[in-house]
C-alpha positions as CSV (number, residue, x, y, z in Angstrom):
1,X,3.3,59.9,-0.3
2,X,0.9,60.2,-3.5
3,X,-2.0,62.6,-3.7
4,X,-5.1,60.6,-5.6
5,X,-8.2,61.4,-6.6
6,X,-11.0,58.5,-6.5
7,X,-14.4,59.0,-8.4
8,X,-17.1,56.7,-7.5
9,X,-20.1,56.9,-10.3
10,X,-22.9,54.5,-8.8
11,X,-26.7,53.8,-9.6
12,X,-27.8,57.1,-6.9
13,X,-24.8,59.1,-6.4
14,X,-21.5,60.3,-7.7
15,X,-18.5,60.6,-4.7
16,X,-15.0,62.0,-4.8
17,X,-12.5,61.5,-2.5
18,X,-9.0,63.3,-3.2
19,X,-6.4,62.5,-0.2
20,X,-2.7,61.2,0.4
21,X,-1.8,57.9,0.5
22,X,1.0,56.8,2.5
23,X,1.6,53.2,1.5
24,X,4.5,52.8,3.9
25,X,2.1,53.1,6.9
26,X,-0.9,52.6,5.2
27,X,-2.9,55.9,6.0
28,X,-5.0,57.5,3.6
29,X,-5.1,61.0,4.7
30,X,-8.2,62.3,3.6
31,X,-7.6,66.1,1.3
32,X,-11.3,66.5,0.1
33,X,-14.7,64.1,0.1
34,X,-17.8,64.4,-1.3
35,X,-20.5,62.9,-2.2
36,X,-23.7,64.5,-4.6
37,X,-27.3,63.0,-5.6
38,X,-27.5,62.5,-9.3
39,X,-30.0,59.3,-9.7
40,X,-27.7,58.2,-12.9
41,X,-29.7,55.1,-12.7
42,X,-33.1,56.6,-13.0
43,X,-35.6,54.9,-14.8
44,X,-32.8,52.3,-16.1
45,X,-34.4,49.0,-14.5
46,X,-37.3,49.8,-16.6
47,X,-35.8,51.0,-20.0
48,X,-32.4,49.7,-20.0
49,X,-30.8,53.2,-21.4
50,X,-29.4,56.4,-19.0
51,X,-31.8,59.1,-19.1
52,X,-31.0,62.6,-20.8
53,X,-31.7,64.7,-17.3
54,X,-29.7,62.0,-15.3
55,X,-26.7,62.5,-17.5
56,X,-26.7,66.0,-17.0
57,X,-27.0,65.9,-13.4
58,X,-23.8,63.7,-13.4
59,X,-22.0,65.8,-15.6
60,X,-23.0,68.6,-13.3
61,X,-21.2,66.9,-10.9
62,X,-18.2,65.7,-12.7
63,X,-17.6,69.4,-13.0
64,X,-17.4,70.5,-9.8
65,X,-15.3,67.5,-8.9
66,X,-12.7,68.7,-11.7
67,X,-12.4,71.9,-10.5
68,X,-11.6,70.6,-6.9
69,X,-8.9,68.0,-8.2
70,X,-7.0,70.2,-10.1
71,X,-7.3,72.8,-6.8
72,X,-5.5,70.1,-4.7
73,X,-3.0,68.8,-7.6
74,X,-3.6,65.1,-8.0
75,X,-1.0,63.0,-9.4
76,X,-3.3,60.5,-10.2
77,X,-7.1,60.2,-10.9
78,X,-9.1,57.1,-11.4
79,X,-13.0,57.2,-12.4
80,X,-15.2,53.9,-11.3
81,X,-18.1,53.5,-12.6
82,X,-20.6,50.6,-10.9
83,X,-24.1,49.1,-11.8
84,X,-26.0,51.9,-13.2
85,X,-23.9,51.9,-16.5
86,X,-22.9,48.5,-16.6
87,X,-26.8,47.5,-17.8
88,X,-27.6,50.9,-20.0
89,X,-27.1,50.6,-23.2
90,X,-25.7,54.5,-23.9
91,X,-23.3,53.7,-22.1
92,X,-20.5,55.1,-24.4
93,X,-22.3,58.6,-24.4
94,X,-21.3,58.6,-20.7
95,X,-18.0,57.5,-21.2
96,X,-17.5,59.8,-23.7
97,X,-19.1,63.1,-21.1
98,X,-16.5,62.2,-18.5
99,X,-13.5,61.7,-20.8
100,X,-14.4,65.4,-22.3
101,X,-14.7,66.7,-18.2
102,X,-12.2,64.4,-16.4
103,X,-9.6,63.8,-18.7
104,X,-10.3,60.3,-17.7
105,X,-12.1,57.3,-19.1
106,X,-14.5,55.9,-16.4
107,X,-13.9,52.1,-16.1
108,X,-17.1,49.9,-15.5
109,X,-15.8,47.7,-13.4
110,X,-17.6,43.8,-12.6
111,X,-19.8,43.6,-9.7
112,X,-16.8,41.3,-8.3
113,X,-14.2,43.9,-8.5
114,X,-16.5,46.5,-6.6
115,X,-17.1,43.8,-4.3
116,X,-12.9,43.7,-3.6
117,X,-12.6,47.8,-3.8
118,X,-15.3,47.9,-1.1
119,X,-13.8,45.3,1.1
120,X,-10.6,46.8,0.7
121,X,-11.7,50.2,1.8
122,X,-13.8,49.2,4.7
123,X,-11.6,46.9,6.3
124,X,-7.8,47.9,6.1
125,X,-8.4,50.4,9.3
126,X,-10.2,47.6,10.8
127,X,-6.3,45.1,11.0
128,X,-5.4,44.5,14.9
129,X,-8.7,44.9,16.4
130,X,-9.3,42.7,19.0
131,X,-13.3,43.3,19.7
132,X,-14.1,42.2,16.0
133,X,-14.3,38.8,15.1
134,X,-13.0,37.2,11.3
135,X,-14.3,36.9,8.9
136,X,-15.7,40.0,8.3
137,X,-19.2,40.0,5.8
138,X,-18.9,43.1,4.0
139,X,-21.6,44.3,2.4
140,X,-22.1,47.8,0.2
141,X,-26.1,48.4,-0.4
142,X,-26.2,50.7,-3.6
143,X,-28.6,52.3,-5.5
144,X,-28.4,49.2,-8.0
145,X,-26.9,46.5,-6.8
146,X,-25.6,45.0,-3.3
147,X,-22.2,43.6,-3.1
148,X,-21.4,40.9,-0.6
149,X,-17.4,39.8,0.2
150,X,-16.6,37.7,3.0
151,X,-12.9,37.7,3.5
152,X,-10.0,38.0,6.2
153,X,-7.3,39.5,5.7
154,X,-8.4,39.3,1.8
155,X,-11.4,38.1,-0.5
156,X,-12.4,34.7,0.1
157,X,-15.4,35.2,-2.1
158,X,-17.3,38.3,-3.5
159,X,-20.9,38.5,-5.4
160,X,-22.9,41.2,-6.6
161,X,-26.8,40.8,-7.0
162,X,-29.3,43.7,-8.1
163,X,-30.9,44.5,-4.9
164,X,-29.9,48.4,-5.0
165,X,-32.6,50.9,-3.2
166,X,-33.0,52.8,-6.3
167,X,-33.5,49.5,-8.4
168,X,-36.1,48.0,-5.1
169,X,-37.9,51.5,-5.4
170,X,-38.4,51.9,-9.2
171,X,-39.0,47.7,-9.2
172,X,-41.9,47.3,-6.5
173,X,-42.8,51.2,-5.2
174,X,-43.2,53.2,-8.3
175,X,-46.4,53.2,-9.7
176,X,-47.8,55.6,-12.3
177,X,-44.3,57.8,-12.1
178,X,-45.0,58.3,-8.7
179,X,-43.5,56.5,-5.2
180,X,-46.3,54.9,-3.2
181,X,-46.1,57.0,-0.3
182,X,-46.5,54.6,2.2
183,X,-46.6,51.6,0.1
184,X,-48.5,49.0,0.7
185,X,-48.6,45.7,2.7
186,X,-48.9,44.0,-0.8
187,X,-45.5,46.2,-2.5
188,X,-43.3,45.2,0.7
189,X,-43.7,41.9,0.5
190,X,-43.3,41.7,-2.7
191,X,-40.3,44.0,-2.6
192,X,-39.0,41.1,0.5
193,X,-39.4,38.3,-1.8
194,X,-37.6,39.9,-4.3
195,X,-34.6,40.5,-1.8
196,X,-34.7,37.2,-0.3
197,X,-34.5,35.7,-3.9
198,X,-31.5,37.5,-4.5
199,X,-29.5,36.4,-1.1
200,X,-30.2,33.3,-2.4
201,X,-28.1,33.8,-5.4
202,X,-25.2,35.7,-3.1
203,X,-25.2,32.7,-1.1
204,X,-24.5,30.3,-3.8
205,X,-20.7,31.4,-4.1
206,X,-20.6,33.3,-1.2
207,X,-20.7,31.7,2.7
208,X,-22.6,34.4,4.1
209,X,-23.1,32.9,7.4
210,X,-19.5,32.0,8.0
211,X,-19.1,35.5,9.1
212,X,-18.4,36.7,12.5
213,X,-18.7,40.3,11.9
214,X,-20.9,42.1,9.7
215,X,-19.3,45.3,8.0
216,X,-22.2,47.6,6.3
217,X,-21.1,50.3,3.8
218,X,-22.7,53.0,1.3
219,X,-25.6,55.3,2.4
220,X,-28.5,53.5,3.2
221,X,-26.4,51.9,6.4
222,X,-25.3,55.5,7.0
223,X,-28.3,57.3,7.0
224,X,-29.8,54.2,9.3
225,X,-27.0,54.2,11.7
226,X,-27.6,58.5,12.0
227,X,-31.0,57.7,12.4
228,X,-30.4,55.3,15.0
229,X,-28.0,57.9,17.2
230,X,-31.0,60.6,16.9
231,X,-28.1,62.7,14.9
232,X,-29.5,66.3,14.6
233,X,-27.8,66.1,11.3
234,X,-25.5,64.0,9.6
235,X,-21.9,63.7,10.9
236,X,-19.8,61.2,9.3
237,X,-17.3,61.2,12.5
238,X,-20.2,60.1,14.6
239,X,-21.4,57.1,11.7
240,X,-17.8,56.1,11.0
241,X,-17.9,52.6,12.8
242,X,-21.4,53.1,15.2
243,X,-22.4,49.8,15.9
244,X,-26.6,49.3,15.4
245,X,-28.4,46.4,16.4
246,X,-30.4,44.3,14.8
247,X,-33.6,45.2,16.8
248,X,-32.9,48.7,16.2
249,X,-32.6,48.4,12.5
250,X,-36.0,46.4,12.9
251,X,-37.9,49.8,14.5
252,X,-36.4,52.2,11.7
253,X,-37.1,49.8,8.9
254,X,-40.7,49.6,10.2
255,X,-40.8,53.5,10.7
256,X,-39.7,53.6,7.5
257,X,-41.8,51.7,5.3
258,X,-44.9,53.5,7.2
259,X,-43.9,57.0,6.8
260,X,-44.9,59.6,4.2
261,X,-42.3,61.4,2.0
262,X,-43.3,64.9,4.5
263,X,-42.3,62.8,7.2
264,X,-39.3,61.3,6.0
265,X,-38.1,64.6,4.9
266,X,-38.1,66.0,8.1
267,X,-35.8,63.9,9.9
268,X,-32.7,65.7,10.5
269,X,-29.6,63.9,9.1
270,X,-31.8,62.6,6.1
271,X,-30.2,63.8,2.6
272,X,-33.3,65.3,0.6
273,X,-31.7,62.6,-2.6
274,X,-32.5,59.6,0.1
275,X,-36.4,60.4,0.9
276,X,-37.9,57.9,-1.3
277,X,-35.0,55.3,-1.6
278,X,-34.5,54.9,2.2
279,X,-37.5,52.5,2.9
280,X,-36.2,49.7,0.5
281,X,-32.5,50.5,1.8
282,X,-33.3,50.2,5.1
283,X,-35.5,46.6,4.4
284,X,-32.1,45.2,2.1
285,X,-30.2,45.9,5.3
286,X,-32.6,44.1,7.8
287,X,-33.0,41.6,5.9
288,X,-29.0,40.9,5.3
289,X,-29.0,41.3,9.2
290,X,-32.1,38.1,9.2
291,X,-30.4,35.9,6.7
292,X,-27.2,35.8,8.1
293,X,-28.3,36.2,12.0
294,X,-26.4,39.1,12.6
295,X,-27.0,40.4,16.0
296,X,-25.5,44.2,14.7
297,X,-24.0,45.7,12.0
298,X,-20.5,47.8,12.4
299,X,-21.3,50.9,10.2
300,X,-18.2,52.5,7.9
301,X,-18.2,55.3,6.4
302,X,-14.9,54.1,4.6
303,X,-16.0,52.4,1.2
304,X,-15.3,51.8,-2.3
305,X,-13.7,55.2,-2.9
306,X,-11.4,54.4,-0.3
307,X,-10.4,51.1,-1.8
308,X,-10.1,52.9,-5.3
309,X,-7.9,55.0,-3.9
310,X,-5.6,52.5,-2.6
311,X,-5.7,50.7,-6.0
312,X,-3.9,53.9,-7.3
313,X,-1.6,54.1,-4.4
314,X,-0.3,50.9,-5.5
C-alpha cells in the first residue's frame, strides 16, 4: 500500500486527491479530495501570459493543499499541470510558486498524456462490467482544452483540442470584460462552429465514432449530470457514474444558454466558480454527444487525478 498525493493544476480549477493505492487489487482508497476555483487561465486565450490575481489564487490554493498532504503523510506527491500553462508564456514564474509551496516541480504534461491519465482514471473501476459496451470514448471537458481517448483495455488513440469552457467563454461570450448574460443567437453559433471545427481535428487521429460507450469526465459533465437528477446540492456519490441522455443534455444546454447569471446562480448543486462557464461546457458536451451519436453519456467523477495517482502507484 502507498499513500499519494495527486495535484491537478487545469485552465479553471486546481484538485487534490491524497489516498492509498493498493496495486495488488487495484483500489485507490480515497484519504482526502478536493477541488477549488482559481481561473489560472483567465484572460490567457487573449494575452498569452498568466495573470498576477490568477497566480495568487492558485498559490492560495497550493497552500492549503500542502498543509493537508503533510497532515496525511504522503510518500509521494506529484503536481500536473494541463492547458492553461502549457500556452502562457510565464510559465516559469508558476513553476517556480509551486516549487517554493510544494516542494515539487509541476510537470506540464502534452495534451496526449492528459488524454492517457484521464482515461486511466475513469475507466479502471469500469474492467468486468457487462452493461457497458468497448470501446469506451473518454472524454475530459476542461476549462482549456477537451481531451478525447478512445481505448479498451488501453489507449488506442488520444487527442487534445482547445475547446475548454473557460477558453469557449472568454473566445465568443466575453465582450467588453463582461459575459454576455444571455448571449446571443449570433455568439452561440459562432461559439458551435468553433466546436465543431475542433471535433474535426480530434477526429483526424482519433475514431470517435467507433465507440460504444461514451465516458464524460471533469466538471462541466458533473455539474450537468447534478442538474439532470434535480440534486439539491452537489453530491459526488450521486454523479459518480449517473447515466444522462442525450435529450436531457439537449433541455439543460438550451436552459443554459438562455438563462441569466442570477438565474444560474441559484440552482442548487451549481459551484458559484461554474456560473458563467457552464453554458459553453454544457454546449461542448451536447455537441460530443451529436457528433459521435451518443444516445447517453456515463458520468465519472473519477478523472485525471485519479489516473495521476496511479502513475505514482506504479
Amino acid at each position: 500500500m502507498t499513500r499519494v498525493a495527486a495535484v491537478d493544476c487545469g485552465t479553471n480549477s486546481i484538485r487534490l486527491l491524497v489516498a492509498d493505492a493498493d496495486p495488488a487489487t487495484g483500489e485507490l482508497t480515497d484519504l482526502d479530495r478536493r477541488m477549488t476555483i482559481v481561473r489560472l487561465g483567465q484572460g490567457v486565450d487573449r494575452t498569452g501570459r498568466l495573470a498576477p490575481e490568477a497566480l495568487e489564487r492558485t498559490f492560495a490554493a497550493c497552500r492549503e493543499y500542502a498543509a493537508v498532504i503533510e497532515e496525511h503523510g504522503a510518500e509521494r506527491v506529484r503536481f500536473v499541470a494541463t492547458s492553461a500553462s502549457r500556452d502562457a508564456e510565464n510559465r516559469e514564474e508558476f513553476v517556480r510558486g509551486v516549487v517554493d509551496i510544494l516542494g515539487v516541480e509541476p510537470e506540464v504534461i502534452t495534451g496526449d498524456q492528459e488524454a492517457e491519465f484521464s482515461f486511466t482514471g475513469a475507466t479502471k473501476e469500469l474492467t468486468g462490467r457487462t452493461d457497458l459496451d468497448r470501446p469506451y470514448l473518454v472524454v475530459d471537458i476542461g476549462g482549456g482544452s477537451t481531451e478525447f481517448v478512445v481505448g479498451d483495455d488501453s489507449v488506442r488513440a488520444a487527442r487534445s483540442v482547445d475547446i475548454g469552457c473557460v477558453r469557449m467563454t472568454e473566445r465568443h461570450l466575453l465582450v467588453d470584460g463582461a459575459v454576455t448574460d444571455p448571449p446571443t443567437e449570433e455568439q452561440i453559433r459562432a461559439m458551435r462552429a468553433d466546436i465543431e471545427a475542433a471535433l474535426d481535428l480530434a477526429e483526424e487521429t482519433v475514431p470517435l465514432r467507433e465507440a460504444r460507450t461514451l465516458v464524460g469526465l471533469a466538471g462541466s459533465v458533473t455539474t450537468v449530470s447534478a442538474i439532470a437528477q434535480e440534486l439539491p446540492e452537489y453530491d459526488s456519490s450521486v454523479i459518480h457514474h449517473s447515466r444522462i441522455t442525450r435529450e436531457r443534455v439537449r433541455e439543460i444546454t438550451e436552459h443554459l444558454l438562455r438563462s441569466t447569471h442570477a438565474e444560474r446562480a441559484r440552482i442548487p448543486s451549481m459551484h458559484p466558480g461554474r456560473v458563467d462557464v457552464i453554458g459553453a461546457g454544457a454546449l461542448v458536451l451536447l455537441s460530443i454527444m451529436e457528433r459521435v451519436d451518443a444516445q447517453e453519456v456515463v458520468v465519472s467523477e473519477h478523472d485525471i487525478l485519479d489516473g495521476i495517482g496511479w502513475s505514482i502507484a506504479r
